[in-house]
C-alpha positions as CSV (number, residue, x, y, z in Angstrom):
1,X,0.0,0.0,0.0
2,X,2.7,2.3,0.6
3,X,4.2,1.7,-2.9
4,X,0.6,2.8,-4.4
5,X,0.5,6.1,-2.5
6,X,4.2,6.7,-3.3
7,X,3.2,6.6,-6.7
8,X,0.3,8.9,-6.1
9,X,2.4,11.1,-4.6
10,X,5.0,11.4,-7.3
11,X,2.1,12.4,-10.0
12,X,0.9,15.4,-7.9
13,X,4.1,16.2,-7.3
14,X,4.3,18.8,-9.8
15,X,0.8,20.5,-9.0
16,X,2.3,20.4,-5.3
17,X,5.9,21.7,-6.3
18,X,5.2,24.5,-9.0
19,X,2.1,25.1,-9.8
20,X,0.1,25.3,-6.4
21,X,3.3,28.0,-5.2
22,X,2.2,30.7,-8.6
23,X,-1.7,30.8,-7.2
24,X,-1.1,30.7,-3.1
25,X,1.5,32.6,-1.6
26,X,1.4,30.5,1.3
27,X,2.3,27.1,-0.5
28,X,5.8,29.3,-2.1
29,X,6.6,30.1,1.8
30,X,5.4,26.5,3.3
31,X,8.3,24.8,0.6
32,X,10.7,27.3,1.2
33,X,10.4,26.0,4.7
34,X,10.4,22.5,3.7
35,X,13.4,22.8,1.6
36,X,15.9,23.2,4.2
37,X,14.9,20.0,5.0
38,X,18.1,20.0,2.5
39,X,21.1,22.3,3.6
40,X,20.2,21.3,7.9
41,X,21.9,18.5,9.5
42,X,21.9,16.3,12.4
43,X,24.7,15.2,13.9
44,X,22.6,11.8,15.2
45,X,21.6,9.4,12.5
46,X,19.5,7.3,14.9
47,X,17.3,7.1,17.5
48,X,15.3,5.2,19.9
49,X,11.7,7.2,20.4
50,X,10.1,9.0,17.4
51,X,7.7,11.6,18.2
52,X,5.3,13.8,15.2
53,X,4.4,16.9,16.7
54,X,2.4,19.8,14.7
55,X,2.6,22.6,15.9
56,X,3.8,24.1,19.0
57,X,0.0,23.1,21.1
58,X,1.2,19.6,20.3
59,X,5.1,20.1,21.3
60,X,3.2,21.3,24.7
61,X,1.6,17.8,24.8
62,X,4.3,15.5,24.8
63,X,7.8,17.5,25.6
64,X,7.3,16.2,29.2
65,X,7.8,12.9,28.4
66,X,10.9,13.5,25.7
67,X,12.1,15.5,28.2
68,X,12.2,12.3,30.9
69,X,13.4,10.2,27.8
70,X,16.3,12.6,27.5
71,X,17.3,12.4,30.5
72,X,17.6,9.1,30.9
73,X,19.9,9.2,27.8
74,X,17.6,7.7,25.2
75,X,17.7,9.2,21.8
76,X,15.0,10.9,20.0
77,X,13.8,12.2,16.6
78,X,10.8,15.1,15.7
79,X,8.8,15.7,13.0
80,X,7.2,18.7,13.1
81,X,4.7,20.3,10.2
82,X,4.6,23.8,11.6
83,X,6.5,27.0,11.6
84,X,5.7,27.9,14.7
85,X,7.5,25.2,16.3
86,X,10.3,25.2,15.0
87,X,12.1,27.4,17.3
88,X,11.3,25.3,20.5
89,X,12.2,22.2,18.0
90,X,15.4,24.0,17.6
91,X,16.2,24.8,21.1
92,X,15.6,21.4,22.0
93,X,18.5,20.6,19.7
94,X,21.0,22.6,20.6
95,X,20.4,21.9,24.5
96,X,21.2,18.0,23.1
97,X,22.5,17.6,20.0
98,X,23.3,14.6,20.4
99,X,20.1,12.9,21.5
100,X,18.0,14.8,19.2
101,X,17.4,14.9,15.6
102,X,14.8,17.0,13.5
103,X,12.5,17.1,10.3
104,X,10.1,19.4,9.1
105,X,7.3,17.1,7.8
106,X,7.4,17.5,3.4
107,X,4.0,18.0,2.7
108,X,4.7,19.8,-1.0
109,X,8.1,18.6,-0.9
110,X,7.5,15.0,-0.8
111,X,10.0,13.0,-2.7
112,X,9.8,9.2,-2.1
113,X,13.6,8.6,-3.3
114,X,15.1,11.3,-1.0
115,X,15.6,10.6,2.3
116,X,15.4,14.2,3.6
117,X,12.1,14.6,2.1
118,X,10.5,11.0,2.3
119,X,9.6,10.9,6.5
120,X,8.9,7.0,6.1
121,X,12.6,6.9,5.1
122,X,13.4,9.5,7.2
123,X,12.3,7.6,10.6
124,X,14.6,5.5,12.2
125,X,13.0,5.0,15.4
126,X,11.3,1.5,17.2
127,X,8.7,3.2,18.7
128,X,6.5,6.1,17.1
129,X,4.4,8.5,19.1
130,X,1.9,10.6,16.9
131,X,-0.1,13.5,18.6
132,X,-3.6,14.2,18.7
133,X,-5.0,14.1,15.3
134,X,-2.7,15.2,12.4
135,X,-2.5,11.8,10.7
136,X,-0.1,11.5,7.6
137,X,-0.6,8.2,5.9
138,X,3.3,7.8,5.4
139,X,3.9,7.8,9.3
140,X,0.7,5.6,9.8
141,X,2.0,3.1,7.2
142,X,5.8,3.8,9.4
143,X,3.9,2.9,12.6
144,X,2.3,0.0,11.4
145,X,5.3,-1.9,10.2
146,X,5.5,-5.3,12.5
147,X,8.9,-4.1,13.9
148,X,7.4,-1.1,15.4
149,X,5.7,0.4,18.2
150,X,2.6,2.7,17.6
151,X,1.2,4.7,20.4
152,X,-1.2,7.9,20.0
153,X,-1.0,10.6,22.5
154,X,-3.6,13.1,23.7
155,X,-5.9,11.0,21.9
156,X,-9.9,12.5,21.5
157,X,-12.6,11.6,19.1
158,X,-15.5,13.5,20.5
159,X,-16.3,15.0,16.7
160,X,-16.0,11.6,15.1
161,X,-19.6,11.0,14.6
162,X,-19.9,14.5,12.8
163,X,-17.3,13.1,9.9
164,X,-18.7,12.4,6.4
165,X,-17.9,8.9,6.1
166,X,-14.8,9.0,3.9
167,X,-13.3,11.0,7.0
168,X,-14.9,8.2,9.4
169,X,-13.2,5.6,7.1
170,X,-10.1,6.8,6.7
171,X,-9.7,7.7,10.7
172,X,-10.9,4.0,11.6
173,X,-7.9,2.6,9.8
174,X,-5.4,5.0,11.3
175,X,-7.2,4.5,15.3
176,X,-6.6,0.6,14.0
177,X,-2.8,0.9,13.9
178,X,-2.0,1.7,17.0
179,X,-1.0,-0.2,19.1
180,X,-2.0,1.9,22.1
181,X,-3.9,5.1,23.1
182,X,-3.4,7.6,25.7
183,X,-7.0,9.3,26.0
184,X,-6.9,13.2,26.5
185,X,-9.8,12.7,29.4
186,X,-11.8,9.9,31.2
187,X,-14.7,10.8,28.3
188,X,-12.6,10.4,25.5
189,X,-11.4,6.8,27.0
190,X,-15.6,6.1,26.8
191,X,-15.8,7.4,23.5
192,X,-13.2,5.2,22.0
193,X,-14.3,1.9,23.2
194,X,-17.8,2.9,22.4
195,X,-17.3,3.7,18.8
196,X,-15.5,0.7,18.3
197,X,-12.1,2.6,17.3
198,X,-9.9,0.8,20.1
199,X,-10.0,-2.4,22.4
200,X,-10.8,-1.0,25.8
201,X,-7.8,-2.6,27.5
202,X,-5.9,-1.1,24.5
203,X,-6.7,2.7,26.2
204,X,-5.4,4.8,29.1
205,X,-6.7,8.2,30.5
206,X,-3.6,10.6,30.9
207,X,-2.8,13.4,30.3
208,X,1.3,14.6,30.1
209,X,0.1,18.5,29.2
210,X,-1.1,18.8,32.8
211,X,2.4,17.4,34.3
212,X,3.9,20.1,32.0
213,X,1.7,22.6,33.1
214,X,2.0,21.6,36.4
215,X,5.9,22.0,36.7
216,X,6.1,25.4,35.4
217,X,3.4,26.3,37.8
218,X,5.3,25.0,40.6
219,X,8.8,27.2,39.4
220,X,6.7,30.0,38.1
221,X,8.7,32.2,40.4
222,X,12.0,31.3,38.8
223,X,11.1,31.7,35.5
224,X,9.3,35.2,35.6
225,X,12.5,36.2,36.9
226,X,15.0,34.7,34.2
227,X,12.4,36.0,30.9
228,X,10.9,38.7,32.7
229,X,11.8,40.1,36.1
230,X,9.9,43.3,35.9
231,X,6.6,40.9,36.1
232,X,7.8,40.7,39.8
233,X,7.6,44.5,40.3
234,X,4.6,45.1,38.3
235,X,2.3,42.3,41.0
236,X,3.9,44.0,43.8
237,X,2.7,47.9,42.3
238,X,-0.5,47.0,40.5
239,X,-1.9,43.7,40.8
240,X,-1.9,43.2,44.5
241,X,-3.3,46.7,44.8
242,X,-6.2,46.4,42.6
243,X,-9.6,44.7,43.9
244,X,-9.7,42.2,40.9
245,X,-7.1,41.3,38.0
246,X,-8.4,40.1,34.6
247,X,-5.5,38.6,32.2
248,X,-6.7,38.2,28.4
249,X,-4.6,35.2,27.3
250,X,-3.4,33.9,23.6
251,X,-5.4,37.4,22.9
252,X,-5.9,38.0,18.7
253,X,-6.3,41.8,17.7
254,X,-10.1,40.8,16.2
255,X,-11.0,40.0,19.6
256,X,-10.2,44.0,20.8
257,X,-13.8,44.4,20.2
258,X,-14.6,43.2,23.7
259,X,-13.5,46.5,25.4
260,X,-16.6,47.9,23.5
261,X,-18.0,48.2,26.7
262,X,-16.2,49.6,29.0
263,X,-16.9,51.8,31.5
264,X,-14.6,53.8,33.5
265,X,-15.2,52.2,37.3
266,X,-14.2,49.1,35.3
267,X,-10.7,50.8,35.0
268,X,-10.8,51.4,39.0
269,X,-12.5,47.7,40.0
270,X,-10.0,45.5,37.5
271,X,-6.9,45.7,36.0
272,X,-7.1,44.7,32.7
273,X,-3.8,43.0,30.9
274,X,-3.4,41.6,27.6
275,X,-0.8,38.9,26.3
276,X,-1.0,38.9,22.5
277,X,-1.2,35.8,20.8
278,X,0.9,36.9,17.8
279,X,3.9,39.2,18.9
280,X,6.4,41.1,16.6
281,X,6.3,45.0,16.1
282,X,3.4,45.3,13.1
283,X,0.9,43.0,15.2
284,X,1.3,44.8,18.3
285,X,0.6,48.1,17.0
286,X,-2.3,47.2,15.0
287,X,-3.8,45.6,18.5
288,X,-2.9,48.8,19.9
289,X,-4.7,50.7,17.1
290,X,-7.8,48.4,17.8
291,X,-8.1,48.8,21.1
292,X,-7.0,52.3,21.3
293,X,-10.9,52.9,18.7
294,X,-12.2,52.1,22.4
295,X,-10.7,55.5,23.7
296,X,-8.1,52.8,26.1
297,X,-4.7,53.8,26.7
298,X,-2.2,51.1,26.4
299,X,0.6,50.9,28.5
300,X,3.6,48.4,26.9
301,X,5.8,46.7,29.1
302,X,8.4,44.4,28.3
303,X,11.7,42.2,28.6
304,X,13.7,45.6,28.8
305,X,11.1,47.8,30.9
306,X,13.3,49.4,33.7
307,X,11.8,50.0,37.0
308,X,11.9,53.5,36.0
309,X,10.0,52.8,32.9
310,X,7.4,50.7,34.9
311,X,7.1,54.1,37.5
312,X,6.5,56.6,34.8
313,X,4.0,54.0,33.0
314,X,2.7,53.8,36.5
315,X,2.1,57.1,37.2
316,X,0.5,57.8,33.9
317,X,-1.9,54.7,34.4
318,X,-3.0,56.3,37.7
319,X,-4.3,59.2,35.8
320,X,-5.3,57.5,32.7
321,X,-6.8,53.9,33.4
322,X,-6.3,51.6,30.8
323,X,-4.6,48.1,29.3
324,X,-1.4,46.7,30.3
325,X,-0.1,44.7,27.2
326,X,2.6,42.2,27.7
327,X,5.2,42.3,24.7
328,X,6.8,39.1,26.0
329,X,6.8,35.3,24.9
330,X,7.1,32.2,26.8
331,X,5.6,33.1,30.1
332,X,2.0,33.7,29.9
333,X,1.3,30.3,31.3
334,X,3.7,31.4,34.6
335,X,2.0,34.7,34.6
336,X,-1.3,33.1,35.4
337,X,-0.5,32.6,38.9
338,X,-0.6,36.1,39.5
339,X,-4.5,36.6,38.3
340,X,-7.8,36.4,39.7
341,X,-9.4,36.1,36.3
342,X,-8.0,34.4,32.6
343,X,-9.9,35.1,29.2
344,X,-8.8,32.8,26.8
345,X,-8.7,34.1,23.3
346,X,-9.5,31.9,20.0
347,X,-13.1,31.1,21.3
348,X,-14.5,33.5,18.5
349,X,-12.2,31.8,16.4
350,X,-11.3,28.1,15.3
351,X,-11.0,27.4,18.7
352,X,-10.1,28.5,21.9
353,X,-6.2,27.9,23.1
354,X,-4.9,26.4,26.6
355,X,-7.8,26.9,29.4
356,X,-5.7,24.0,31.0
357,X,-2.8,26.3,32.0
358,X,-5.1,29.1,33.6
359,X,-7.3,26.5,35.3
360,X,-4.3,25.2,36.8
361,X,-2.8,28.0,37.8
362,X,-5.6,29.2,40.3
363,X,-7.8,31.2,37.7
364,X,-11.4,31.3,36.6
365,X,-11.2,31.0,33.4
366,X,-13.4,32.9,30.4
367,X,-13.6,31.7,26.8
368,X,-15.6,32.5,23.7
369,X,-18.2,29.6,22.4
370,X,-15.9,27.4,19.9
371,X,-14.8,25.0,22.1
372,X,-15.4,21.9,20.5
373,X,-12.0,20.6,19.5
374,X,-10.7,21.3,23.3
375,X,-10.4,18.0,25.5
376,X,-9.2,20.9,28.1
377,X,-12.7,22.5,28.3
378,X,-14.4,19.2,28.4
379,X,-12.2,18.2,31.5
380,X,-12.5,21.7,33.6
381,X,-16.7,21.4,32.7
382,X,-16.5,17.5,34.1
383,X,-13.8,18.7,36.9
384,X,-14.4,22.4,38.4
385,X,-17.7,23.6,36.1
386,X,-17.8,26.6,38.7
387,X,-14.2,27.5,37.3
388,X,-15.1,28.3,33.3
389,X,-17.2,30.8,32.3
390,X,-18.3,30.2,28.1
391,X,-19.8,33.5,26.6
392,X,-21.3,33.3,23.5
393,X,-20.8,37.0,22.4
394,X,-17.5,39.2,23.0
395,X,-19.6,41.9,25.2
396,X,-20.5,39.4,27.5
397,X,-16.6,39.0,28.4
398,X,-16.9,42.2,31.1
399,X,-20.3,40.9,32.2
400,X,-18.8,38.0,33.5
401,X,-15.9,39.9,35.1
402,X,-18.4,41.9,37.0
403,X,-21.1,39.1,38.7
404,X,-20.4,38.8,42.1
405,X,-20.2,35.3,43.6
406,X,-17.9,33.6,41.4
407,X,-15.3,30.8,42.2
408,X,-12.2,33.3,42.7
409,X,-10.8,30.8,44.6
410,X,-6.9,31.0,44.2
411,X,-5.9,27.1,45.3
412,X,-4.3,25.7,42.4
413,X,-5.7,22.5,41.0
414,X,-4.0,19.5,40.1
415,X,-4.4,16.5,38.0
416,X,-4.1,13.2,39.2
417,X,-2.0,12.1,36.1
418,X,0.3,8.9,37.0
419,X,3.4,9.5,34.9
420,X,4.6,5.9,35.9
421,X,1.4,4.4,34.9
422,X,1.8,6.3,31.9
423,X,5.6,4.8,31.2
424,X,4.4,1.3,31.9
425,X,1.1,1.3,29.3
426,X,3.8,2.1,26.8
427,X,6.2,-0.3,28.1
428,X,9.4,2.6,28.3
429,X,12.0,0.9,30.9
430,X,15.2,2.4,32.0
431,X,18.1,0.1,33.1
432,X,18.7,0.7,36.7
433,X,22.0,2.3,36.4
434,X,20.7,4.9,34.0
C-alpha cells in the first residue's frame, strides 16, 4: 500500500511543487520552509523514540515525556509540520545535539527517493508517538510496520460522529494501527471503546500536558525572573493593589472588540492586561490601534522595561486607566499565577487555546463559544464547572468579570496524572543504572 501512495504522490508532485506556489503565496513560503529540509543537518543518524508533533499546542503535549526520555539518555527524533515550532524544536536541539534529531514534515516537498524529504525513510526509530490528530498516511503506514511500536497521544474523538464517512473511514484505519492510546480525558477513554475505534484494555486516560503545566506552575517564580523580572515588580505595584485582576490570554487583535464596553469604574475595579497571541512590532501596534478605537490607553511593558520605565508608565496609568499589554513570549502560562481572572482568546475563532494552563494556575477562566476541539474545556466542565465561564458573544466578556459570587478561589488545582502508569502502558524501561 505504501508503494501505491508513493506513486500517487510522485504524479501530484508537480501540481504540489510548482504550480500550487504561482496561485497561493502560502504554498511558495510553506516549501521554502520545507526545503531546508536539504542544507540542515543532524549530527545523530538514529534514534530510539520518534515523536510527530504539529505545531507548538502539540510540542506542549508530549515535551514532558521527551524531556524524561532525555534524560535518561535515550535518543530521539521530531517531526514537526509547523513553523511555529520550530524554534522550540530547535532549542531542543541545541540543549542536546546529540540525543535529538529534527524534520520538518514534506507535505509539498515529498519526494519518495530522497531521504530528507520521504519521513517513512526519514524515521529510524522503534517506537513512534503521533499527537492528537494530524495523521499523515506515510507515518501511519511507518507505525504500522511489524517491527514497530505505535502509540497515539492526547488521543480524543468527540467530533467523530460528525465526519462524512470517507473522514470516518479513513480515521478508523489509522485508530486501527495503533497499538495503544493515551485518552486526552476519562470521556474520551468512553468514546473510543464505544465507537469501536480501540479495544478497551488497549486505552489509558492521561494526560502529560497537565504534568507540564503543572511543573512550570510550581517554578513559576523562577522563570518570571529569568524571561521577565519586571513581572515581579509590576504584581507588587499593580496587581496586588487592585480589587480584581483580569489577564486576556493567547489574545488575537479581532478579539479588541470586547473592550466595547467599558466603562470607567471598570478601570478602577479590575486591572485589565493583555498577552497577545501573535507578537512582533506590526501586530502589536495594529492591536494597539484596535483597542485604542475604544478611547483605552495602552501601556507596553516588556523584557527591557526598567523600573523606572514601569514608575513613569505607572504614574500615567494612575491618571489614565487603561490596558497593560505584555510584549513578551514564553511566560503567559507562569504569569497566570498572578490573576484572579484568565480570558482565553481563540473562542470567536477556530477554537479557543490552553484553558488547562489558567485553570491550573488558580484562575477562573473565560472563553468564547468554539470549544469543540478542546479536551481541556471538556475536562475543567466534568472537573471544576464553577471554574469556566463560556460566553457566547464578545460583550458578554466584562459581564462576566463583573457578577459577584464567582469561584475566585486562588488554590491551584491539580491533576491526578500517574506519569509511571503512563511509562508502563507504553512499556518505556530504564536500566537501573541509568
Amino acid at each position: 500500500m505504501i508503494k501505491f501512495y508513493e506513486i500517487m504522490r510522485i504524479i501530484f508532485f508537480p501540481i504540489f511543487r510548482f504550480v500550487l506556489p504561482i496561485f497561493v503565496a502560502d504554498a511558495k513560503k510553506r516549501i521554502e520552509f520545507e526545503q531546508n529540509n536539504m542544507i540542515e543537518l543532524n549530527r545523530l543518524s538514529r534514534a530510539e523514540f520518534g515523536f510527530e508533533i504539529s505545531s507548538e499546542g502539540e510540542y506542549e503535549q508530549v515535551i514532558f515525556l521527551i524531556k524524561d526520555l532525555l534524560k535518561n539518555e535515550k535518543n530521539v527524533e521530531i517531526i514537526y509540520c509547523s513553523q511555529s515550532v520550530e524554534h522550540k524544536v530547535k532549542k531542543l536541539s541545541h540543549e542536546f545535539p546529540e540525543q535529538v534529531r529534527s524534520l520538518r514534515m514534506p507535505l509539498l516537498t515529498y519526494k519518495p527517493w530522497l531521504i530528507r524529504q520521504n519521513a517513512y525513510k526519514w524515521l529510524t526509530c522503534h517506537t513512534l508517538f503521533m499527537c492528537r490528530y494530524d495523521f499523515f498516511p506515510e507515518l501511519i503506514f511507518y507505525g504500522s510496520r511489524n517491527d514497530k511500536k505505535f502509540y497515539l497521544l492526547s488521543g480524543a474523538v468527540k467530533n467523530f460522529n460528525q465526519k462524512n464517512y470517507i473522514a470516518k473511514s479513513y480515521l478508523q484505519w489509522c485508530y486501527s494501527k495503533f497499538d495503544r492510546v493515551l485518552a486526552a480525558t476519562e470521556l474520551e477513554r468512553k468514546r473510543f471503546c464505544e465507537f469501536g475505534l480501540v479495544e478497551e484494555e488497549k486505552v489509558l486516560t492521561g494526560d502529560l500536558r497537565s504534568l507540564q503545566i503543572q511543573a512550570r506552575v510550581l517554578n513559576h517564580e523562577q522563570t518570571i525572573q529569568e524571561k521577565f523580572p519586571i513581572f515581579t515588580s509590576f504584581c507588587e505595584k499593580v496587581l496586588k493593589k487592585a480589587d480584581r485582576s483580569l489577564i486576556f490570554g493567547s489574545f488575537w487583535d479581532y478579539e479588541a472588540s470586547i473592550f466595547k464596553g467599558v466603562h470607567p469604574d471598570d478601570l478602577f475595579k479590575t486591572t485589565f492586561c493583555l498577552a497577545p497571541h501573535k507578537l512582533g512590532k506590526q501586530n502589536i501596534l495594529n492591536l494597539i490601534e484596535k483597542i485604542s478605537h475604544y478611547q483605552l490607553a495602552v501601556y507596553i511593558i516588556n523584557q527591557e522595561t526598567t523600573e523606572k520605565q514601569l514608575d513613569i508608565l505607572i504614574t500615567e496609568y494612575l491618571e489614565n486607566p487603561g490596558v497593560w499589554l505584555f510584549d513578551v513570549k514564553g511566560v503567559l502560562c507562569e504569569m497566570y499565577t498572578a490573576f484572579d481572572m484568565a480570558y482565553v482568546g481563540g473562542g470567536f475563532g477556530e477554537s479557543i487555546h490552553s484553558v488547562l494552563e489558567p485553570f491550573l494556575s488558580g484562575c477562573h477562566v473565560i472563553c468564547g463559544p468554539n470549544t469543540a476541539r478542546s479536551s481541556e474545556f471538556d475536562f475543567i466542565l466534568d472537573e471544576s464547572p464553577d471554574k469556566i465561564s463560556v460566553v457566547n458573544k464578545k460583550s458578554e466578556v466584562l459581564q462576566v468579570n463583573k457578577k459577584s459570587g464567582l469561584n475566585l478561589n486562588k488554590s491551584n488545582h491539580h491533576i491526578k496524572t500517574n506519569f509511571g502508569d503512563i511509562k508502563n502502558f507504553f512499556n518505556i524501561e530504564y536500566s537501573k543504572d541509568e
